[in-house]
N, C-alpha and C positions, 0 to 999 in steps of 0.2 A: 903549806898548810893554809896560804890565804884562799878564800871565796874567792871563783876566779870567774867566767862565762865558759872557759875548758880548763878539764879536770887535768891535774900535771902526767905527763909519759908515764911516770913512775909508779900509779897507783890502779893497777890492775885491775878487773874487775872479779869477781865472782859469784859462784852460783847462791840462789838462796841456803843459810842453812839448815841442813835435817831437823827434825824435831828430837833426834839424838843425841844433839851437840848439846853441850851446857856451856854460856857465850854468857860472857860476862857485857856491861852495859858498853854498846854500841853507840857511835855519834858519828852519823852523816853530814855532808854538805851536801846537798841538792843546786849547781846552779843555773837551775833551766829556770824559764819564766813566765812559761805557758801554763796558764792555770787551768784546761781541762788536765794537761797533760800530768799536770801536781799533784790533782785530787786522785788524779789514776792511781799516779804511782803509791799516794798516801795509802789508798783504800786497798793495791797488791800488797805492800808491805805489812797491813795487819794482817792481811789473812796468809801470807806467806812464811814470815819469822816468826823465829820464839825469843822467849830472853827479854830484856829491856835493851829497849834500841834508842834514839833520839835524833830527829831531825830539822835542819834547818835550811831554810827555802825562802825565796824571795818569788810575788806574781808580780807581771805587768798591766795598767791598768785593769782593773776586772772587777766584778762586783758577783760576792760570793755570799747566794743564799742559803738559809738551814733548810734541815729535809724536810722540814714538815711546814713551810713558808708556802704562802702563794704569791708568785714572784710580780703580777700583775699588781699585787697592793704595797709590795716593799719597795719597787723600783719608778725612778720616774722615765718608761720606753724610750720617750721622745727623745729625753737627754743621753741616754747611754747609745740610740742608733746615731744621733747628731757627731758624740764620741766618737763611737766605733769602738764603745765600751764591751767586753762580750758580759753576759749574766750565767753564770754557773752554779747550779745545786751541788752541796756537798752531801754529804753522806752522816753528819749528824745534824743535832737539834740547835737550838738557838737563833740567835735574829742574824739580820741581812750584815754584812759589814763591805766596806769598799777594800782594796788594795792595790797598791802600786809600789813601782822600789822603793818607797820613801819608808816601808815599813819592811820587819821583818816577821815572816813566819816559824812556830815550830810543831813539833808535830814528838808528842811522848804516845811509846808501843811500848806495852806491860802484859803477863798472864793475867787472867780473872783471878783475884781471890775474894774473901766474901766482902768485906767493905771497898772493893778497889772503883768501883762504880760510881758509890753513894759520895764519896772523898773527892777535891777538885782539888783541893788544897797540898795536899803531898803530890799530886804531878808538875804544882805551881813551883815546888821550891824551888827546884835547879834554878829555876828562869831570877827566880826573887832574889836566889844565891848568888848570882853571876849579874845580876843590875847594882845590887853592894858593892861587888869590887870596881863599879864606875863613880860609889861613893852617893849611888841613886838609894833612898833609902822607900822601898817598894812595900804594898802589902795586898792580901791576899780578899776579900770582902766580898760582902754580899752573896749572889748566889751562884757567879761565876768572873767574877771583875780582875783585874789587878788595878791599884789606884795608887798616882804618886799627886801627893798636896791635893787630893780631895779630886784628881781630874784620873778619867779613863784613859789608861792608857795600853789595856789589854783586855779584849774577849774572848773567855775560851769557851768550848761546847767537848764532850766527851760521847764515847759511845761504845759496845763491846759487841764483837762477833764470836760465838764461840766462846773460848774460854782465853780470847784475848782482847785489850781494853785499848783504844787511843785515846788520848787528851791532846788537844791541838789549839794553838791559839795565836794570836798576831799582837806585835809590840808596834806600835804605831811611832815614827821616830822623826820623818820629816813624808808625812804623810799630806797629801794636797787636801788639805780642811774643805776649802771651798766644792771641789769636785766631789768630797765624798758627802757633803750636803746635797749638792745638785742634783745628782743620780740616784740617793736614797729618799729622796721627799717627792713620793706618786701624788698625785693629782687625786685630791679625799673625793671630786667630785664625780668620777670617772669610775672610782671601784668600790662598790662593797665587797667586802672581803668575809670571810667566811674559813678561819685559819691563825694560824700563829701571827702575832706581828711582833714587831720588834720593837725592846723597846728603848725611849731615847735616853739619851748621859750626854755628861757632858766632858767630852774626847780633848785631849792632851797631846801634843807630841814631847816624845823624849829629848830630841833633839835641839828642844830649847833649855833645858837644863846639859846641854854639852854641844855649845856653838860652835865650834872647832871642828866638828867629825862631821863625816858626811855619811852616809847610808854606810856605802860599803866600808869603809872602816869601823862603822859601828859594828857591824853582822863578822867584821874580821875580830873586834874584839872579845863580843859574845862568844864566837866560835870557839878562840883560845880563854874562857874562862870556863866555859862548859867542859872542856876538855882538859883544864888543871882540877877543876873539882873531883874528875872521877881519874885522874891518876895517868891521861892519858897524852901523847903529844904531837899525833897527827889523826885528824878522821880518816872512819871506815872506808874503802870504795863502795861505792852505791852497788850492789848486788845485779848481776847482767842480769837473771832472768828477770827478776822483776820486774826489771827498767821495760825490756822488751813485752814484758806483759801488760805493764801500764801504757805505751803505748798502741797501742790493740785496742783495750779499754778506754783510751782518751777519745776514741774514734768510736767506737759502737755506743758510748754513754756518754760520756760526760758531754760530747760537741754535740749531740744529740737535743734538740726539739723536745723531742718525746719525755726527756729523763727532765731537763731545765725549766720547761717551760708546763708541758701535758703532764706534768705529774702534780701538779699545782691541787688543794684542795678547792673544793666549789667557791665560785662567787660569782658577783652581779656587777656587770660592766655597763656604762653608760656616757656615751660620747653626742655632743648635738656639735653643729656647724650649717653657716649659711650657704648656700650655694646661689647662684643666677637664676635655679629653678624654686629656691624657698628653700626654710629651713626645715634639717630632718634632725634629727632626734633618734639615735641608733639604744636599743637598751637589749640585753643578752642575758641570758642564765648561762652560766658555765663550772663544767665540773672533767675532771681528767681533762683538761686543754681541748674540750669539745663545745659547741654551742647545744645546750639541752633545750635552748625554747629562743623564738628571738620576737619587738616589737617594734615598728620600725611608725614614725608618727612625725609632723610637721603641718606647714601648712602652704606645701606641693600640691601638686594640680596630676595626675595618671590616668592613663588610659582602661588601666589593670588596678585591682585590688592589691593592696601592700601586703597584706595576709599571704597571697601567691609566694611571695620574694618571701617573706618569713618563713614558709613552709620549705622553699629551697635551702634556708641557714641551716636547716636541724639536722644534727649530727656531723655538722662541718667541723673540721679541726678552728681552733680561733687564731686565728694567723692571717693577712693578708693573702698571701699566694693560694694557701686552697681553698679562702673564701673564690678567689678568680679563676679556678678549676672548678669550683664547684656550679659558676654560673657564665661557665662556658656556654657561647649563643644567646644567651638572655640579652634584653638591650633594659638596662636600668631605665631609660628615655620613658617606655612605658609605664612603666610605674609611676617616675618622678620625673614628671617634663622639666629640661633642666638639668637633670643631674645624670653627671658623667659614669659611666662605669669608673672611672680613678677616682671620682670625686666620693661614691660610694665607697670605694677602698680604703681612701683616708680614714672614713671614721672607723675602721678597726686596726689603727695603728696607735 
C-alpha cells in the first residue's frame, strides 16, 4: 500500500469502467512525476470514469498554470529555462502555483449535480478529514484556500466536463519557498498582461508543523487515512487504458508550445538591452502565442528602416526559434549596425 516509484506485482491493472457499473468511491496512487504526463492522465480520467474516484500524485519540479493565465505575466522565463523548470497549463481556472516532491497533489472526480460546481468546500473535506488525523487542525476559506494558523497551505481550482466535475489541489509540505518565489515573480517591466493573474497569500508548508516526516511518508500517511475514511485498505490500480491514453495526450498537449504557451490570452511585451551597436528596445503586441504588431526603437545607427524587420515579426509565433525561421537570410547588421542576429534573439527570450 505504500507510494512507491513502481506499482507492487500484485495490483493488476484495468480497463476503464463502463458508465454501467455503479463503483463505489475509488482512490488511486498515481507515482509518476511528470507533470505533462499528470495533467494527461488527470483530464483522461474525468472524461473516462464515473462514480467518485480520488487521486493522489506527486510532480517534479514544474510550474503549473490555470487555463485562463497568460503564462508570460505569471512566470519569471529566465528563471524556469536557467532551471530547466518546464511550465505546464492545466485544464482549470485559477492562478499559477509551482510544485515539486516537497508537496503533495490530489485530484477529486464526481458526477455533475446541481450545486456540485458552485461548492469547493465538500470536495475539501476528505483532505481536511485526513490532515486531523495528523492532529493538523485545517480549514476550508475564502474562495478556494485551505489555511492552517492563518498561512496557505492549499490551492485548489475546480472545473466540469459534461456531467462530470474535478476538484484538484496541492498540499504544500516541504515545498522549496524560495524557488517557488523565484519562478513565479515575471519581471512587471517586460509584460503587460491582459488576463487572469494570480493572486499572492502568504504559503505555509505542512511539514513544519511535523518535523519528523519527510514528503514521502507524509503522502504514505495521507494515502492510509484517505483510505480508512472510506472503509477501504489498499488503493485502486490506476486503470491501463487511461494510463495509455494520457500518455498520447502528454505528447500531443500538454508538452505542446501551442497548448502552454500559444494559448496564453493577449498581451504586451517589452524587453530593452545594450548591445556594442547601441541600445534597442524590443516592444510586441501579442495574442494566441503570435506577435500581432511589433516596434523595434533605440539609439542604433542601420542601413534599412526598422519598420522593414517589424514588418517581418507579424504573425510570427513568440518564441525564439521561429522568430530565427522566420528571418532566415535577413542580416539584423543592417538594420542595427552592431547587433548580432543572437543578440536580436535575446530579447525575445
Amino acid at each position: 500500500m505504500e507510494p512507491s516509484e513502481n506499482r507492487p506485482a500484485d495490483t493488476a491493472s484495468r480497463p476503464c469502467p463502463s458508465p454501467d457499473e455503479r463503483t463505489p468511491m475509488r482512490i488511486y496512487w498515481n507515482p509518476e512525476q511528470d507533470p505533462a504526463y499528470n495533467l494527461a492522465l488527470e483530464e483522461t480520467m474525468l472524461r473516462r470514469l464515473h462514480g467518485p474516484a480520488l487521486m493522489l500524485w506527486r510532480n517534479g519540479p514544474s510550474v503549473i498554470i490555470g487555463r485562463n493565465q497568460n503564462a508570460m505575466a505569471e512566470v519569471d522565463c529566465e528563471a524556469v529555462r536557467a532551471l530547466g523548470i518546464p511550465v505546464v497549463r492545466r485544464m482549470t481556472g485559477g492562478g499559477a502555483v509551482y510544485h515539486d516532491t516537497g508537496n503533495l497533489n490530489y485530484s477529486c472526480f464526481a458526477d455533475h449535480n446541481g450545486d456540485s460546481f458552485a461548492r469547493f468546500d465538500i470536495f475539501a473535506e476528505p483532505v481536511i478529514s485526513a490532515l486531523r488525523s495528523f492532529g493538523i487542525q485545517s480549514e476550508f476559506t475564502g474562495r478556494n484556500d485551505i489555511l492552517v494558523d492563518g498561512k496557505k497551505v492549499s490551492g485548489t481550482a475546480k472545473m466540469f466536463a459534461g456531467d462530470r466535475v474535478l476538484f484538484h489541489g496541492t498540499l504544500l509540505f516541504r515545498t522549496d519557498i524560495s524557488t517557488l518565489t523565484r519562478v513565479l515573480t515575471p519581471d512587471p517591466d517586460k509584460v503587460s498582461f491582459k488576463g487572469i493573474r494570480s493572486v499572492s497569500a502568504r504559503v505555509g508548508n505542512l511539514g513544519d508543523l511535523l518535523p519528523g516526516l519527510s514528503p514521502s511518508e507524509f503522502t504514505e500517511r495521507m494515502l492510509r487515512a484517505l483510505l480508512e475514511l472510506h472503509g477501504m485498505s489498499s488503493p485502486d490500480p490506476l486503470p491501463e487504458d487511461c494510463m495509455r491514453e494520457a500518455r498520447a495526450l502528454a505528447d500531443s498537449k500538454y508538452r505542446t508550445w501551442a497548448w502552454n504557451f500559444g494559448s496564453s490570452p493577449a498581451y504586451d511585451y517589452r524587453k530593452k538591452a545594450r548591445f556594442p551597436g547601441g541600445s534597442v528596445t524590443l516592444e510586441l503586441a501579442v495574442s494566441r502565442g503570435r506577435i500581432d504588431s511589433a516596434r523595434i526603437s533605440g539609439d542604433f545607427f542601420g542601413q534599412r528602416p526598422a519598420s522593414e524587420l517589424e514588418a517581418l515579426l507579424k504573425s510570427v509565433e513568440f518564441r525564439p526559434d521561429a522568430v530565427r525561421r522566420a528571418l532566415t537570410g535577413v542580416r539584423i547588421d543592417d538594420f542595427m549596425l552592431g547587433v548580432s542576429m543572437e543578440d536580436f534573439l535575446s530579447l525575445f527570450v
